[in-house]
C-alpha positions as CSV (number, residue, x, y, z in Angstrom):
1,X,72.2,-6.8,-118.4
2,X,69.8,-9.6,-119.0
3,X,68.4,-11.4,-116.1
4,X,69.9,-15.4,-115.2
5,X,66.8,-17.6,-114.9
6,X,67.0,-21.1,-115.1
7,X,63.6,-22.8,-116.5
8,X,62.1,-26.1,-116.1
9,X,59.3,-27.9,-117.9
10,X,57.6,-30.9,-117.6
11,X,54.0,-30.0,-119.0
12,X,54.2,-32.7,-121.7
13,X,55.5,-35.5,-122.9
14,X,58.7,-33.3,-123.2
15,X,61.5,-32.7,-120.4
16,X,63.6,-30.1,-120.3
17,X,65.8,-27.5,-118.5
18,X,67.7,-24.0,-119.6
19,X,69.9,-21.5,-117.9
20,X,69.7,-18.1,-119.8
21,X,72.4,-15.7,-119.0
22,X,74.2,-12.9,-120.8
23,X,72.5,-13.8,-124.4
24,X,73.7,-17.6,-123.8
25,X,71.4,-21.1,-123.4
26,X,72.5,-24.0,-122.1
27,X,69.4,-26.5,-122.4
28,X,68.9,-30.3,-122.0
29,X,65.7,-31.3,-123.7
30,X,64.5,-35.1,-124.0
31,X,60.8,-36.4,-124.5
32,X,60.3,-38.9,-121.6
33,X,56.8,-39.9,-120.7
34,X,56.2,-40.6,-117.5
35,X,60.0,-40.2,-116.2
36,X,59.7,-36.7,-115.7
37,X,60.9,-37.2,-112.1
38,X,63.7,-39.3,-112.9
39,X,65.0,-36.4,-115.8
40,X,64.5,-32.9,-114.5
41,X,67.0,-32.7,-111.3
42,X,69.9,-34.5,-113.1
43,X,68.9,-32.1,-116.2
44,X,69.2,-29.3,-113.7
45,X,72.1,-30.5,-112.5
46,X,74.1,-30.8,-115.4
47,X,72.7,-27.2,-116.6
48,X,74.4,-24.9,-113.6
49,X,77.7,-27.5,-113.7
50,X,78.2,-26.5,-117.2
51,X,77.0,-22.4,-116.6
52,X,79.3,-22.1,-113.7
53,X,76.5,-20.6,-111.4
54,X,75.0,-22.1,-108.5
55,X,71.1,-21.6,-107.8
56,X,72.0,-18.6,-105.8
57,X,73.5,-16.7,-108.5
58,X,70.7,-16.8,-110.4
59,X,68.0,-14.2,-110.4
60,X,64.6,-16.0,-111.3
61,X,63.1,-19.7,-111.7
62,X,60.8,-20.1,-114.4
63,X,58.8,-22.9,-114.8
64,X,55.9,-24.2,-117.7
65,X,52.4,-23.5,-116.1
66,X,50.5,-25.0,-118.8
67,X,48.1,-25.8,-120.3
68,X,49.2,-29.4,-120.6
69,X,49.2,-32.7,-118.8
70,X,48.1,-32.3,-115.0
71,X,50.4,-34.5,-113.9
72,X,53.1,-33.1,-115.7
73,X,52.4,-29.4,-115.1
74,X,52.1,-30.4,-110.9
75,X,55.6,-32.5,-111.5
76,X,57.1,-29.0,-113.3
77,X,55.3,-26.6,-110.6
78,X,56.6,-29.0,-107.5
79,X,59.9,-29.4,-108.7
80,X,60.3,-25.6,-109.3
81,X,59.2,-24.3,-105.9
82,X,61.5,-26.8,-104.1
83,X,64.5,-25.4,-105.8
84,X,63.0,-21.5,-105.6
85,X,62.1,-21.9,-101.8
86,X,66.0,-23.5,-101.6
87,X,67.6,-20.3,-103.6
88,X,65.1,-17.6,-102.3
89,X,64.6,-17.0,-105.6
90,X,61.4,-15.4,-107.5
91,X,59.6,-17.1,-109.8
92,X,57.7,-16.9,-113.6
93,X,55.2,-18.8,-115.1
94,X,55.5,-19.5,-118.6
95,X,52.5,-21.0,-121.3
96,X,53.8,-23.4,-122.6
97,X,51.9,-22.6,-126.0
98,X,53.9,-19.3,-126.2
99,X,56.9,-21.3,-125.9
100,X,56.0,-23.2,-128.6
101,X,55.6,-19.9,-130.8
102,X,59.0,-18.7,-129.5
103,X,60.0,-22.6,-131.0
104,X,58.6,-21.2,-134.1
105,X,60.7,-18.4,-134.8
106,X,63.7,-19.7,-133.2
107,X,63.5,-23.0,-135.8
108,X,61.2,-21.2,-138.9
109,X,61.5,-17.3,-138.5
110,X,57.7,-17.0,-138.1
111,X,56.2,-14.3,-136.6
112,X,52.5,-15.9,-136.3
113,X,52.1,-19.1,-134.6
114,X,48.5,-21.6,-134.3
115,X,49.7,-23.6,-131.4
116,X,47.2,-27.1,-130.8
117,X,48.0,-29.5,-128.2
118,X,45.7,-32.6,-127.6
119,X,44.0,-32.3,-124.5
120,X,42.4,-35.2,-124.8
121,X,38.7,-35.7,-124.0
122,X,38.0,-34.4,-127.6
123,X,39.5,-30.9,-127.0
124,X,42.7,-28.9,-127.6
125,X,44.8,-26.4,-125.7
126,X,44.4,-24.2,-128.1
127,X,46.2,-20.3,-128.6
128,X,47.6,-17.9,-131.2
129,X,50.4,-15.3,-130.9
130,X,51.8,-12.8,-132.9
131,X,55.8,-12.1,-132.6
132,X,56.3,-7.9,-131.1
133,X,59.4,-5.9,-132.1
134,X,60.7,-6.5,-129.2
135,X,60.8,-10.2,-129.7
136,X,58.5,-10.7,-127.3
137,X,54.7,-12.7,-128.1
138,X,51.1,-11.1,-127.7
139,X,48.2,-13.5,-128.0
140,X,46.0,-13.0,-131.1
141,X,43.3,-15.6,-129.5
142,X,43.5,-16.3,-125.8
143,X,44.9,-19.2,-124.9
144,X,41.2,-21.8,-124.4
145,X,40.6,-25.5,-123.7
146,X,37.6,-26.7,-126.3
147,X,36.7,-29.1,-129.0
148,X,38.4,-28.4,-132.3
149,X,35.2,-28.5,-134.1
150,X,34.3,-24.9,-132.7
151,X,37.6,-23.0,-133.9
152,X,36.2,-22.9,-137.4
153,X,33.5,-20.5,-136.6
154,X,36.2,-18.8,-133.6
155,X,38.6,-18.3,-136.4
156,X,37.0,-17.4,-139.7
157,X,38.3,-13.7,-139.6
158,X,42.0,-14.2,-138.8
159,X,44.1,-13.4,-141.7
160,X,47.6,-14.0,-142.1
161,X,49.8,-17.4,-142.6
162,X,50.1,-19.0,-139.5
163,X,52.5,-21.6,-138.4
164,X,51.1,-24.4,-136.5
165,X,52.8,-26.3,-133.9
166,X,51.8,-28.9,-131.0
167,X,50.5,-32.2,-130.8
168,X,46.6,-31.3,-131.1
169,X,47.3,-31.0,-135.2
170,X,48.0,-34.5,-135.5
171,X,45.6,-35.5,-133.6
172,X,42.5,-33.8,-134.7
173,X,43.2,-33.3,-138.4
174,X,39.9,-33.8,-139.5
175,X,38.3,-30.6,-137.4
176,X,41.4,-28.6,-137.9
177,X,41.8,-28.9,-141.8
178,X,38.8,-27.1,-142.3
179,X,39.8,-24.1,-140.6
180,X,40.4,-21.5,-143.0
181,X,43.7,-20.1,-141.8
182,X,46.3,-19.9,-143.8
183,X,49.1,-22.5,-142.3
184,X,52.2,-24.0,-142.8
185,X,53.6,-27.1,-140.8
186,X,56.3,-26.9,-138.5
187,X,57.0,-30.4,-137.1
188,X,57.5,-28.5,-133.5
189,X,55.4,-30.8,-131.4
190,X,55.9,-29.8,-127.7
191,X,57.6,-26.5,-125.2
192,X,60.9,-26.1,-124.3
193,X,62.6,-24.8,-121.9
194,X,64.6,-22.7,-123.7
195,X,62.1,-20.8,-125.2
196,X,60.3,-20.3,-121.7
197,X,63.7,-19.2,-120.1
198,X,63.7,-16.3,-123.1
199,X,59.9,-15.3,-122.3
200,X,60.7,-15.3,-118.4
201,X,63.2,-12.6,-119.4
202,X,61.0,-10.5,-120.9
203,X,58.4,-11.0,-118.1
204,X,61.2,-10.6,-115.4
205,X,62.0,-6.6,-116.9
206,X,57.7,-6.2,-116.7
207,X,57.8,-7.1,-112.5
208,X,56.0,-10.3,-113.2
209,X,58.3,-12.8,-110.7
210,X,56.2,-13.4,-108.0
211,X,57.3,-15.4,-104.4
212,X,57.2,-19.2,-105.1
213,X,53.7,-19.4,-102.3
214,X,52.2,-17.3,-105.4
215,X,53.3,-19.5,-108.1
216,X,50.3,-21.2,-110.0
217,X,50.0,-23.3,-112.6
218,X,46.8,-22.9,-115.2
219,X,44.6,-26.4,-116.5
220,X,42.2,-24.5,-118.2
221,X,39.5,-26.6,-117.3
222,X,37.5,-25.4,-114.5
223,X,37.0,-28.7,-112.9
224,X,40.9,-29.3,-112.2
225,X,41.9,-28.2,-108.7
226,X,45.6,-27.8,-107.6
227,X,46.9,-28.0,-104.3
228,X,50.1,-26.4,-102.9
229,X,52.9,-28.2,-101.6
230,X,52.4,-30.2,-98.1
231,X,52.6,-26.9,-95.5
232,X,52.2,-24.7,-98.1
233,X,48.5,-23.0,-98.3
């Protein structure tokens, strides 16, 4: 039987909240900058009412770790410990570029996924995963913070067409338009939840929950710090 894990991300501009259970999603998804905290609990909320189960009953938390906005990632990390330290329940970090893949096939059937999104400062989160048999996603180029200008020369051997989702195409079209991937558009711009909640299952049957103290989310840039919650460290 498949694992109930509710999932929660706020990494972007995006807001949104599954429950996966028995081969069933029930999601709320809405793009709400900067009302993250306003969103999510009432999301969550509405999520178990209509699943029937209580935190309890569940068996994991997963959350998006990132990349993505700082604030929103430590909004998404917060938010998810509280309830996992409520439930005793484990938790599982999700990227929320492999999300964005799952999007991919779940909307377009691909199986190779270019996910971009605009890290500002001149650079992009940048990653590329390839769909397993299982259904799970492998990365074919680790996940990286850089400017787009230096994928040309990083990607130049990757074969394949490649679906490209996330924000960072739109906004660095010049640098990305000369890479010589093959591509097609998907018009998926940001993670959801419901993807992540299908990923934590697959890294729920590998042993990967950890305790929520151990939960971590990842910037990708070095010089970004994170602190636990109050009490926490």
């Amino acid at each position: 039987m498949s694992a109930k894990i509710l999932a929660v991300d706020t990494a972007t501009e995006n807001c949104s909240v599954a429950i996966i259970m028995d081969g069933e999603v029930i999601t709320r998804c809405e793009v709400a900058p900067r009302e993250h905290t306003l969103k999510i609990l009432p999301m969550v909320d509405q999520v178990l009412s209509e699943s029937g189960l209580s935190l309890s009953q569940l068996d994991a938390l997963a959350f998006g770790r990132g990349p993505g906005s700082f604030t929103g990632v430590r909004i998404g990390i917060g938010i998810a410990q509280g309830l996992a330290y409520g439930a005793d329940l484990p938790m599982i970090g999700v990227s929320t570029l492999a999300a964005m893949s799952q999007a991919g096939y779940r909307h377009h059937q691909a199986t190779q996924v270019a996910a971009a999104i605009d890290a500002r400062m001149s650079e992009v989160y940048w990653g590329m995963y390839q769909r397993q048999s299982d259904g799970d996603w492998s990365p074919s180029f680790a996940e990286s913070v850089l400017p787009p200008e230096e994928l040309l020369a990083k990607t130049k051997d990757i074969e394949g067409e490649w679906l490209t989702v996330g924000t960072g195409w739109a906004a660095y079209p010049d640098a990305l338009d000369t890479l010589t991937l093959t591509t097609t558009e998907s018009g998926i711009l940001y993670p959801e939840a419901q993807d992540m909640a299908l990923l934590a299952q697959f890294a729920f049957q590998r042993n990967e929950a950890v305790e929520p103290e151990h939960a971590s989310p990842v910037y990708l840039r070095d010089k970004v710090t994170w602190k636990k919650l109050p009490g926490r460290e």
